[in-house]
C-alpha positions as CSV (number, residue, x, y, z in Angstrom):
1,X,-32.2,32.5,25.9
2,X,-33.5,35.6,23.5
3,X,-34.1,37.5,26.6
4,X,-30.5,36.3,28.1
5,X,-29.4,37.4,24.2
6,X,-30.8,41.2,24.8
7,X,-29.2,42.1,28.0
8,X,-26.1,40.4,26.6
9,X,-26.1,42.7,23.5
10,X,-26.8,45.7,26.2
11,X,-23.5,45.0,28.3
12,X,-21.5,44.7,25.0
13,X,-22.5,48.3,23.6
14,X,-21.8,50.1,27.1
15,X,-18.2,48.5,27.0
16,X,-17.9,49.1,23.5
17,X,-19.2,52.8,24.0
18,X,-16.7,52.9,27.1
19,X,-13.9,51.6,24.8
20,X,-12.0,54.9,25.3
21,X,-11.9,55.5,28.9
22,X,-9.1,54.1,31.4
23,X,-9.1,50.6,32.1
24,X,-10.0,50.7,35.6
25,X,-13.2,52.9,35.2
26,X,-14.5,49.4,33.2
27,X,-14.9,45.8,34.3
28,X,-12.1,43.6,35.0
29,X,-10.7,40.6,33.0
30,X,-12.0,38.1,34.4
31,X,-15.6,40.3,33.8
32,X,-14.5,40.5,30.0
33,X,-13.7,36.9,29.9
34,X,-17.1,35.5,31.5
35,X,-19.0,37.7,29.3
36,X,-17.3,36.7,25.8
37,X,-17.7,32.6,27.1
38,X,-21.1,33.7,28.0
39,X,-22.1,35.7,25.1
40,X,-20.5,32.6,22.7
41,X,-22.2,30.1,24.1
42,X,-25.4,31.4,24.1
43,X,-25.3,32.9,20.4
44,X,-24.4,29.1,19.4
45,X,-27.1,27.5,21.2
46,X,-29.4,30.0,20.3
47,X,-29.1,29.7,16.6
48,X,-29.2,25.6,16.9
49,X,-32.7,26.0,19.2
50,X,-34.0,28.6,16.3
51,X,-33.3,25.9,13.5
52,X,-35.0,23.0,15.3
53,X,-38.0,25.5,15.9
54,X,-38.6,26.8,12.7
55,X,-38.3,23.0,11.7
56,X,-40.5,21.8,14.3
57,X,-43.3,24.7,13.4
58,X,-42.7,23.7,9.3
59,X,-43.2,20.2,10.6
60,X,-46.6,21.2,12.9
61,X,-47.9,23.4,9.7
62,X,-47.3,20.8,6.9
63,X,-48.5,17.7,9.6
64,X,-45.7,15.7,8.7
65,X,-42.6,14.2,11.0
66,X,-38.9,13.9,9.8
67,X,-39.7,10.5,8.5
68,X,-43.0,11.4,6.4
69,X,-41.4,14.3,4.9
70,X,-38.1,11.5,3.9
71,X,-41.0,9.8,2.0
72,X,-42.5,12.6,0.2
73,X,-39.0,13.2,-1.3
74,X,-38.2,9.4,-2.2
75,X,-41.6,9.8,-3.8
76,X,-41.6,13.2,-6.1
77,X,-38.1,11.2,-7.0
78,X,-39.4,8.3,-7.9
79,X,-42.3,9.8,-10.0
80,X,-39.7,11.5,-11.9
81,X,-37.4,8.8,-12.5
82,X,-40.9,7.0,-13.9
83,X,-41.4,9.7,-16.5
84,X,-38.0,8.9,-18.3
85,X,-39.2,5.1,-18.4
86,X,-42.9,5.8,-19.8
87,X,-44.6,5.5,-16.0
88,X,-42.7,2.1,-15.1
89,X,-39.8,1.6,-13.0
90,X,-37.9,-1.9,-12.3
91,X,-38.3,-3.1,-8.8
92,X,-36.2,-5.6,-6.4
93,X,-35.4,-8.8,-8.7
94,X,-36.4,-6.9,-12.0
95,X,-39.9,-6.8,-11.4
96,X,-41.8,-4.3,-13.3
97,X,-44.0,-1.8,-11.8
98,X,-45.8,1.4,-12.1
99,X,-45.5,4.6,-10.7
100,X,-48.7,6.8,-10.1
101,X,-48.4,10.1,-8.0
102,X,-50.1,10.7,-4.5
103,X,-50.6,13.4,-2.7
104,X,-49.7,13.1,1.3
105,X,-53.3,12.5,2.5
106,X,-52.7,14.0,6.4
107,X,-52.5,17.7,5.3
108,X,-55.5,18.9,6.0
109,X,-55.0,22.9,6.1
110,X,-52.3,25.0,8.6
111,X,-55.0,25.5,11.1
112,X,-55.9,21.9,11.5
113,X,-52.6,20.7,11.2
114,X,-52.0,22.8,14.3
115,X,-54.5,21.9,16.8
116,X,-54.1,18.5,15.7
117,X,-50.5,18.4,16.5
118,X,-51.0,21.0,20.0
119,X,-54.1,18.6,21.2
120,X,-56.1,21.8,21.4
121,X,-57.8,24.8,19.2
122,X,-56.9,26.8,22.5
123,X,-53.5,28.9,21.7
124,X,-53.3,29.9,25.3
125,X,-52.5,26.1,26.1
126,X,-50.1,25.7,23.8
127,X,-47.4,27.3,25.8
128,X,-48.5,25.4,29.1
129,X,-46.1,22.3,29.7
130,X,-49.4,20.5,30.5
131,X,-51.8,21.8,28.2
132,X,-52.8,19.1,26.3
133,X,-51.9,16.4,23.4
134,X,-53.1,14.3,20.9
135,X,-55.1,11.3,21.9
136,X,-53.5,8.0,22.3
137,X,-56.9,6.2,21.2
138,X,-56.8,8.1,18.1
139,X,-53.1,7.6,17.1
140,X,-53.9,4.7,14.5
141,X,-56.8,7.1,13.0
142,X,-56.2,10.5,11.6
143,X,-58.2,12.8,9.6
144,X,-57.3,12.7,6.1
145,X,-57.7,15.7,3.0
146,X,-59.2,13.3,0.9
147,X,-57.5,14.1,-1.9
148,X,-56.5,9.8,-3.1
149,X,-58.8,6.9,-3.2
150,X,-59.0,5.3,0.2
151,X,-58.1,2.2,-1.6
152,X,-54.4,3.6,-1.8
153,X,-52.3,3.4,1.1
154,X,-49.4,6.2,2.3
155,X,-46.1,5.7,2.0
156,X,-46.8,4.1,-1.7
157,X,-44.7,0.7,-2.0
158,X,-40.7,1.5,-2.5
159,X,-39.7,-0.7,-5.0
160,X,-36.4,-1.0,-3.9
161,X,-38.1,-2.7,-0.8
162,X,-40.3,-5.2,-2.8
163,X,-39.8,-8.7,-2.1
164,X,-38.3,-11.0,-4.9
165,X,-40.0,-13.0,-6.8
166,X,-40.0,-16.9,-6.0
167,X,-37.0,-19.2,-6.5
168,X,-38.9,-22.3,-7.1
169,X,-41.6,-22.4,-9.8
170,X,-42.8,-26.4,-9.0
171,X,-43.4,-27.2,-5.4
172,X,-41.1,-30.7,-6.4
173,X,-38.2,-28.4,-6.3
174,X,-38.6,-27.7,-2.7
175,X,-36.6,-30.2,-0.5
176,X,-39.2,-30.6,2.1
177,X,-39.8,-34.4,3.8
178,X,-42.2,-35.7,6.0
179,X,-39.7,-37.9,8.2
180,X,-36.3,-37.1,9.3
181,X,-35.3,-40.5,7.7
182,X,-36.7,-39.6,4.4
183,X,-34.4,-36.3,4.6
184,X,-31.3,-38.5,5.7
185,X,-32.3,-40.5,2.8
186,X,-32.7,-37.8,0.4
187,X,-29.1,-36.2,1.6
188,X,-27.1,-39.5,1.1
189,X,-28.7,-39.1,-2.9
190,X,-27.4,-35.5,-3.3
191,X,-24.3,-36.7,-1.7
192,X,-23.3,-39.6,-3.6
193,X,-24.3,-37.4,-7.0
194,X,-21.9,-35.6,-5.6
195,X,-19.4,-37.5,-5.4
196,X,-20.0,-39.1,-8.9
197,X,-19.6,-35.6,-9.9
198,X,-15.9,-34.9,-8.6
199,X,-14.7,-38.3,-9.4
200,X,-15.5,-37.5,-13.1
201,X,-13.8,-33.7,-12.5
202,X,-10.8,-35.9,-10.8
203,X,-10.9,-38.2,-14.1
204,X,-10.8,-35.0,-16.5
205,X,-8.2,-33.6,-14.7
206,X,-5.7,-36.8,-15.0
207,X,-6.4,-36.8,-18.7
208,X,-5.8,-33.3,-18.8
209,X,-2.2,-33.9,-17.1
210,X,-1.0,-36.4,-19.1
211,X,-1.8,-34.2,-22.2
212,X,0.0,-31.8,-20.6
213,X,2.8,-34.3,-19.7
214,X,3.9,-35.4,-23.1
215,X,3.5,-32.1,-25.0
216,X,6.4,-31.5,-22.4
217,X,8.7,-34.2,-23.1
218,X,7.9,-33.8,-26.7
219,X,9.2,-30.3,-26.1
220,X,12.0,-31.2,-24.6
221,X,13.5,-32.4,-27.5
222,X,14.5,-29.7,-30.1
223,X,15.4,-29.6,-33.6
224,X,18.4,-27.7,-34.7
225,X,18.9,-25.3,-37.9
226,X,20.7,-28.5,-39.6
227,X,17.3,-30.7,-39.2
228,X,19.1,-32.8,-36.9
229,X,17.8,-33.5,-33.2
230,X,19.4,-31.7,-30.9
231,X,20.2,-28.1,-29.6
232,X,21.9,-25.6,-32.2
233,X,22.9,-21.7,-31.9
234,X,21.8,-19.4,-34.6
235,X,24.4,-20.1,-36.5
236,X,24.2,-23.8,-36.8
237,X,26.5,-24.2,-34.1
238,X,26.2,-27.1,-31.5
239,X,27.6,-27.8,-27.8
240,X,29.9,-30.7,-29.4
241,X,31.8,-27.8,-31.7
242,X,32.4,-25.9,-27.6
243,X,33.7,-29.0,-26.0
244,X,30.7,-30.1,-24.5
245,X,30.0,-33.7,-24.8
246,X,26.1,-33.9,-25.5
247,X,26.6,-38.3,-25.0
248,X,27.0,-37.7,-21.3
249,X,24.1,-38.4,-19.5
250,X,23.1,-35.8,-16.9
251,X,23.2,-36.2,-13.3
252,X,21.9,-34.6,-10.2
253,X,24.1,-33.3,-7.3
254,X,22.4,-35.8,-5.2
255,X,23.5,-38.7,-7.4
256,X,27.2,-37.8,-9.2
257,X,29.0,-40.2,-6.4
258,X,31.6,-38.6,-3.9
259,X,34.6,-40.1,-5.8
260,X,33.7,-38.1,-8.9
261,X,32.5,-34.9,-6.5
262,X,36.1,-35.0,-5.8
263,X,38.1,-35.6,-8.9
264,X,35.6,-32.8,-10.1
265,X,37.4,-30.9,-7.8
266,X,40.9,-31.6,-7.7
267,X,41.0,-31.0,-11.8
268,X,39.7,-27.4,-11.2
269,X,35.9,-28.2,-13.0
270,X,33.3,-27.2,-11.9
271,X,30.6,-29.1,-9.9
């Protein structure tokens, strides 16, 4: 595709430098049009191939894949979150635990890094599709710097990723049986506690209504400005001084009979 990208540059400047002359001395539109597609499409998908090779050789230099170098990152951040907390940082569940730098133990120089990752010290078969590779056999052993203890491991623990600590404390806690009959058994316990449980909510909640009950019929009778029972205005006035008869008992559409429904009607009140 670079070689593709020269002579594509090389048609460009002649028809640039030919700019001036008449149009049929140059190519023809459906010439001009191939090359721009052409010349588009290529720059694009050059410049995404460069990236992925420069990463790719960054990658082959440093000995580390996409995911390693993820880790190396999650570590230098979690070392310096540690140094704000005195070394310590809380884990999954609020577990306390320690943070201690490591260096990525599979860099062992450019060189190395190189053949290790080409399968060969030969550069000539690097560029052959066949050339060579790393073992398979030796893709659980690699060749470390030696930089750490060998008692630590890469990628250090995440805490974010450490397990939480125990529920139960007592192994009576756990509901474990040796017979499906002593689990029936054990359920029929829980469930009748259970039920002991929302009858005594139920009974609560019947007190609780009643309370609630007669602070609303207490309510419902007032006590005027005169200190007499009954509804009064602010200025002492009551529904007896308007015409309304406060005796008459109060009745429900449901239950004033027709007869009265009627007269109601005839005398112009309302109903």
């Amino acid at each position: 595709m670079s070689i593709l990208a020269y002579h594509l540059f090389i048609r460009v400047l002649v028809i640039w430098d030919g700019r001036k002359l008449p149009a049929y001395l140059g190519p023809s539109a459906w010439c001009m049009a191939h090359l721009l597609v052409l010349v588009i499409a290529n720059s694009i998908t050059l410049f995404a191939l460069s990236i992925l090779l420069i990463r790719a050789t960054y990658s082959l230099a440093t000995n580390t894949t996409m995911i390693e170098s993820w880790e190396i990152e999650r570590h230098d951040a979690l070392v310096e979150r540690s140094k704000k907390m005195g070394g310590y940082v809380y884990a999954n569940g609020g577990q306390k635990m320690r943070v201690e730098r490591q260096e990525f133990p599979y860099d062992i120089g450019i060189w190395k890094n190189l053949c290790q990752g080409m399968g060969t010290s030969n550069v000539l078969m690097w560029f052959m599709p066949f050339g060579g590779a790393p073992s398979v056999h030796g893709a659980a052993d690699w060749e470390v710097n030696g930089f750490e203890d060998t008692s630590k491991t890469w990628p250090p623990p995440d805490p974010d990723k450490m397990p939480r600590p125990p529920r139960f404390t007592n192994n009576t806690d756990l509901r474990e049986y040796g017979t499906p009959a002593e689990e029936m058994k054990a359920f029929r316990r829980r469930q009748q506690k259970d039920y002991e449980r929302w009858d005594t909510k139920k009974g609560d909640d019947k007190e609780d209504d009643k309370e609630d009950e007669s602070e609303e019929y207490e309510s419902e009778y007032e006590e005027g400005i005169d200190g007499e029972e009954g509804w009064t205005n602010s200025e002492g006035d009551r529904l007896r001084d308007f015409g309304v008869d406060e005796e008459a008992e109060e009745m429900a559409d449901d239950d004033i009979p027709l007869a009265e429904l009627l007269r109601r009607r005839n005398t112009g009140k309302e109903l």
